[in-house]
N, C-alpha and C positions, 0 to 999 in steps of 0.2 A: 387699358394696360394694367389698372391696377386692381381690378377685378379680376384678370388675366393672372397675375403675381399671387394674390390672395390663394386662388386654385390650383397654382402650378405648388405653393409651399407647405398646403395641403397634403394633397396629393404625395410630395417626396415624405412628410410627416407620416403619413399611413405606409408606405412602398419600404423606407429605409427605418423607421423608428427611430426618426432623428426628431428632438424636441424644433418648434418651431422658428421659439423664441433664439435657439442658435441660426437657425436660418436666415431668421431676418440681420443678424448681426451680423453675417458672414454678405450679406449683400450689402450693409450701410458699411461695413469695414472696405468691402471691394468697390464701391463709388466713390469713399474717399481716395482709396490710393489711387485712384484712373484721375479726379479729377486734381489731384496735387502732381501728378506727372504730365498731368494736360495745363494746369497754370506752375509750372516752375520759379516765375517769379512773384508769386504771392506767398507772402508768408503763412508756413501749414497750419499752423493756428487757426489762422481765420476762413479756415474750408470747412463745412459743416454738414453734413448729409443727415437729414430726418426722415423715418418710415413710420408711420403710420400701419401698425399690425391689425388693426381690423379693416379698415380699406385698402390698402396696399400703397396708397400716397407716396409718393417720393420727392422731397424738396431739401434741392442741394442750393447751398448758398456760397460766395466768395465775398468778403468783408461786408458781409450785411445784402449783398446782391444778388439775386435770384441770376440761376442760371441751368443753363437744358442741359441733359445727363447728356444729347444728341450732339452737345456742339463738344466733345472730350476725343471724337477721332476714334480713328481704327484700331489704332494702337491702345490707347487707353483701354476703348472696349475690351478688347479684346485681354488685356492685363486683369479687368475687371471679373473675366468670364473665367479666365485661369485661376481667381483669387477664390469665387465662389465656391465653382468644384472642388479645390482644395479645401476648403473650410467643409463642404458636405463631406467631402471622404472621412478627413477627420472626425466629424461627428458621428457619423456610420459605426467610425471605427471603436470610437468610443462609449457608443450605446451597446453595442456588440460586448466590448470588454466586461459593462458594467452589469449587463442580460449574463453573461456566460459564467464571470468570474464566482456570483454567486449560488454557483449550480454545481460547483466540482464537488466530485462524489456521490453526484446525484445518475439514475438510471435512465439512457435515453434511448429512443429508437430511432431510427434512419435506414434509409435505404442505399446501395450499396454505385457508390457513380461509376467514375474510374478505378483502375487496378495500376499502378507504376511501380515497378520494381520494387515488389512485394508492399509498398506503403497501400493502405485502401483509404481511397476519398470518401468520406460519407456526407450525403444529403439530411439535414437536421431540418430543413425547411427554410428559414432564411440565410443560415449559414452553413456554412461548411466543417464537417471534423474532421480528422488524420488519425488512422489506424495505424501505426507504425507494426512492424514483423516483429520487432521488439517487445511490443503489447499484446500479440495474439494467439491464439492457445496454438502450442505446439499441435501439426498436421490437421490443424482445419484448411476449409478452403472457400472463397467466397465467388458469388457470381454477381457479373452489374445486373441490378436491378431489383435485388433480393432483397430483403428487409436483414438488416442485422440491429444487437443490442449492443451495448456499449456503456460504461461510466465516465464520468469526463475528469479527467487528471490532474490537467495543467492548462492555464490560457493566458497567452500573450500577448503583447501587442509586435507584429514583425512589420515594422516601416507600413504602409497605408491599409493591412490587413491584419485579424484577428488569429489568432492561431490557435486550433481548439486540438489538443492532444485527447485521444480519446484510448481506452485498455479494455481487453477481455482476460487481460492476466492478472491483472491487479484484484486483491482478497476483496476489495469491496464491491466487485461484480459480482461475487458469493454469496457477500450480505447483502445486497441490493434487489437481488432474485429473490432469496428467503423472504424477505419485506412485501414482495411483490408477489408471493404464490400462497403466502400462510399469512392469511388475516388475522393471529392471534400477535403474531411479530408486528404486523403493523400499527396492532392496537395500542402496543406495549403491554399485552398482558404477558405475554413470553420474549425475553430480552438474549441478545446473542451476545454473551460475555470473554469470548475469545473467540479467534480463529485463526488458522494458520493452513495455507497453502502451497503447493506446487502446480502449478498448472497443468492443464492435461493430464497429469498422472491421477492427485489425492486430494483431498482436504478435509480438515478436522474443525468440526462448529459444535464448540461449548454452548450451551443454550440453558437457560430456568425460567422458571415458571413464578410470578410473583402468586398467582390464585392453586395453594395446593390441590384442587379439586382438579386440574387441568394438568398432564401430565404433560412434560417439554418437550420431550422427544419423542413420544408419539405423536403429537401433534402435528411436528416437524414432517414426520415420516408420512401419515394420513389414511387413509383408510387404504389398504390393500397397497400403500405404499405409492399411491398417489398422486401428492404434492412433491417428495422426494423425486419423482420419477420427470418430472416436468423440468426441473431444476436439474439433473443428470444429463437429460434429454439436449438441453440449451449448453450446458457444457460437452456436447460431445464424448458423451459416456463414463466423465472425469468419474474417480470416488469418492463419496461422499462418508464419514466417519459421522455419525451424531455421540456428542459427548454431551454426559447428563453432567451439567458444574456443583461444583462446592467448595465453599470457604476455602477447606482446609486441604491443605496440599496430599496429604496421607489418604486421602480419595479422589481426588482430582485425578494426582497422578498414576494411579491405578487405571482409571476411567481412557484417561488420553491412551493409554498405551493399552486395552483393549482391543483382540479378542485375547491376548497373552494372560497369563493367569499369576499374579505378582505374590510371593512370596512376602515381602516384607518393604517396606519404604523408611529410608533411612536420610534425612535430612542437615544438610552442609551449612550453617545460617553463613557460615565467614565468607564460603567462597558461593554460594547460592546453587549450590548443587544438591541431588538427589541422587543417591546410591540406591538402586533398586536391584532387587535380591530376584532370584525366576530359579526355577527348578532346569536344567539339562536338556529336557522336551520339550521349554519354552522358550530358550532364549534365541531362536534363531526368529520366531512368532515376536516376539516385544520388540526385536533390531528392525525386522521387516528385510523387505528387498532392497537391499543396497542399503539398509539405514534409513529407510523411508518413516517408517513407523516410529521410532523413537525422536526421529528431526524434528517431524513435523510436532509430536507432544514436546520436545523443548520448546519449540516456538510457540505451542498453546500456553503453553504455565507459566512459561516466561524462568523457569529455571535449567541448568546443565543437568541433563539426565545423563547418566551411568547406569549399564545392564551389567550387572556382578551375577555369577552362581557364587554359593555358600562358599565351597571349593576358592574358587577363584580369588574373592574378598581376605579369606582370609591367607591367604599368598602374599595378597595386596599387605596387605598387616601387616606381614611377616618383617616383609621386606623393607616396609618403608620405617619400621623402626630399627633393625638394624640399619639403612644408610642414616637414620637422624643420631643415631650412637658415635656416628665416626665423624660428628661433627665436634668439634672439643666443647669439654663447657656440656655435655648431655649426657646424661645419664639416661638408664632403662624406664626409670618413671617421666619424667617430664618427654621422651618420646613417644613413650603409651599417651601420656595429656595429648599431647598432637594430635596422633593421630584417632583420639577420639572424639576432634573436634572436624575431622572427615578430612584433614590433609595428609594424604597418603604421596607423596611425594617433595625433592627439590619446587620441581614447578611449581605448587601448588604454594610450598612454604616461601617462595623468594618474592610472590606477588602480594603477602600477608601486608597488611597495615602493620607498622609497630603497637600502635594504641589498643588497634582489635586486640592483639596478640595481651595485650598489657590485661585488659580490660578480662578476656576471655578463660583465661589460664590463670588462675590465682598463684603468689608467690613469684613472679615470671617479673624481672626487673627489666626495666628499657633499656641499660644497656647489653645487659642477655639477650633480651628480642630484638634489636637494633642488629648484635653481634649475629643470632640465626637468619635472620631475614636478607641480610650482606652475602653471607659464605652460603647459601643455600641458591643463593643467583650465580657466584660461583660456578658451585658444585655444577648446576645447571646446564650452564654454559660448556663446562668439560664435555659432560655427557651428550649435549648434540653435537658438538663437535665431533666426539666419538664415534657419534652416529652417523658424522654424513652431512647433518641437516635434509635428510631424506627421509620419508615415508615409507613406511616397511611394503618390501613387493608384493605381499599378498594384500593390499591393501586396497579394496574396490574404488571403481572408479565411479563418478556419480551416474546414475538413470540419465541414460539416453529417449529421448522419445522412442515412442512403441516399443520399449521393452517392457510396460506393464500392459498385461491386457486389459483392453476397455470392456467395460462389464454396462453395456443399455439397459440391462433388467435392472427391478427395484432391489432380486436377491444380491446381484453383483455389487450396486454403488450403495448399499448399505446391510450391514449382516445384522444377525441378530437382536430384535430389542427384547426388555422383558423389564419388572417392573421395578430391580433393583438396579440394575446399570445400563449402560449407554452402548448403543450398535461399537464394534467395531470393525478389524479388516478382517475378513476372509482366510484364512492360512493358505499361508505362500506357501507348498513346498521345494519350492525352490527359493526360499529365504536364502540371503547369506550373511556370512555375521564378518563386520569389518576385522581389521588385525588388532584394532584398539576401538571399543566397543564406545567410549565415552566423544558425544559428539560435541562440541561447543561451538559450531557455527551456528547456534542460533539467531 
């Protein structure tokens, strides 16, 4: 028998990748409690159960008195057998957590089990992952059996099972791919310093190079477009944007918002915006479809981008120091100060810090900017009221799946590179430009 036990704790050691040393303890814990419910009136104290983990030994004692695991009854056993299994699941469950938990974000493959109302069960090999419809790129579709890729999200513990979330929508299945088709990413010789996503539709991946002799974005792209096309391929024809990075915002944000061709970049430091200037025959090119192009470069730079023509900006000017004139207490210079600190309206003035304001605006007393920053919330408040609190009708609604076409080839998911800027989209002509061009749901 305890050659028998040796092999059997083995055995679940290799099967489940449950440490041993919990096994043995999950059988001394479960012959304790069988033999304290098989002697009730001995006090629990003096019930002793020892294992022996290289031989399998087992000697249970009652006040110093040797006694057979055999003489505990059916009941006991049997309490004993339920104690064990529960003590295995838990540790299953727990090695499971402790394998998985340090692996989120990491790239895995699996094959495809069941399909349940639209969730996909994947086979990881010991365990199981959950592809939620929530996770998966808009209009793909899977078959059992298939091999699918995946990042792992989230894992849990849900009562006697592990619970492995797994996404193909999530940005870092983006990066995880790059990582895994471009050996120079992997090396870290070329690092991905931004990226930002929609699924199925687009995605924009800031990339540099720490070895100037090695170029980012071709790299990226690969010989006859390559590597790029692999990574296209596995998303489902998604688009791919390679953006060349730099420090400084006044080429970055050029980059992100290519193939548009940017007049001027005009920088917000209070409110973290970028007022970007375009000629007439660009701006519908930098908004993109439905706003796509510009969203996604807010979310790469991490700042509020604004598409102004000259025209337009300076409208914006016009007006937003006449409404800061009719606020009392402001005259025509301290509105021009304003708004050449890139607050071009109520909104923008009633979210100000006082301090910024103090600090930014020389001559500008706290209780003056206390006094604008109050009636400018105000003023605010009129005005959507006035409005409704509704979005103007011509106001697009966001991309629906399949309304961008999928582009398989390398020219579709990535346009032009060359050796001073970064691929960007292809001209939509059928861009549209929203009714208020400035997006901040980033």
């Amino acid at each position: 028998m305890s050659v028998e036990l040796v092999r059997l704790i083995e055995s679940i050691q290799r099967d489940k990748n449950v440490d041993k040393h919990v096994l043995f303890d999950a059988i001394r814990t479960a012959l304790t409690n069988a033999a304290r419910k098989h002697y009730p009136d001995v006090e629990p104290e003096t019930i002793v159960v020892e294992v022996n983990e290289e031989t399998g030994d087992i000697v249970t004692t009652k006040a110093g008195e040797v006694v057979k695991e055999s003489d505990f009854g059916r009941i006991a056993a049997q309490t004993a057998k339920q104690v064990i299994i529960q003590k295995i699941r838990e540790a299953e469950r727990d090695s499971q957590f402790n394998e998985f938990h340090d692996r989120v974000g990491e790239l895995l493959s699996g094959t495809v089990q069941r399909i349940e109302g639209g969730v996909v069960t994947v086979n990881l090999g010991k365990s199981d992952g959950m592809l939620p419809r929530s996770e998966q790129i808009p209009g793909e579709t899977f078959d059992i059996g298939k091999p699918v890729r995946a990042v792992i999200t989230e894992v849990k513990k849900a009562g006697q099972r592990v619970k492995i979330v797994l996404s193909r929508r999530h940005p870092d299945f983006v990066r995880r791919l790059f990582e895994r088709e471009i050996p120079e990413i992997a090396e870290g010789v070329i690092s991905i310093r931004a990226l930002a996503r929609e699924a199925g539709f687009r995605s924009k991946v800031a990339v540099s190079s720490l070895d100037n002799k090695i170029d980012a974005v071709g790299a990226c792209v690969g010989v006859r477009g390559t590597r790029i096309k692999n990574i296209v391929d596995e998303l489902g024809g998604e688009r791919i944007d390679i953006v060349r990075w730099n420090e400084s915002l006044q080429v970055l944000i050029p980059n992100a918002l290519q193939p548009a061709e940017i007049e001027e970049v005009m920088l917000c430091h209070l409110l973290g915006r970028a007022v970007v200037l375009v000629r007439d025959d660009q701006l519908s090119l930098a908004i993109g479809r439905k706003g796509q192009n510009v969203r996604l470069a807010t979310k790469l730079v991490g700042w509020d981008i604004e598409i102004r023509t000259a025209e337009e900006l300076d409208g914006d000017i016009e007006k937003a120091v006449a409404d800061f004139m009719k606020i009392p207490g402001v005259d025509q210079e301290l509105a021009e100060r304003l708004v050449e600190q890139g607050i071009l309206g109520y909104d923008d003035l009633s979210v100000m810090e006082v301090d910024s304001l103090i600090t930014t605006i020389d001559g500008l007393s706290e209780e003056l900017a206390d006094h604008l920053v109050r009636t400018a919330e105000t003023l605010s408040e009129q005005e959507q009221s006035a409005d409704g609190g509704e979005p103007a009708p011509d106001e697009p609604e966001p991309a629906e799946p399949g309304e961008l076409s999928d582009q398989g080839d390398v020219a579709g998911a990535v346009s032009h590179v060359d050796a001073g800027a970064a691929p960007g989209d292809v001209p939509d002509p059928e861009g549209q430009r929203p009714a208020d061009p400035m997006l901040s749901d980033s």
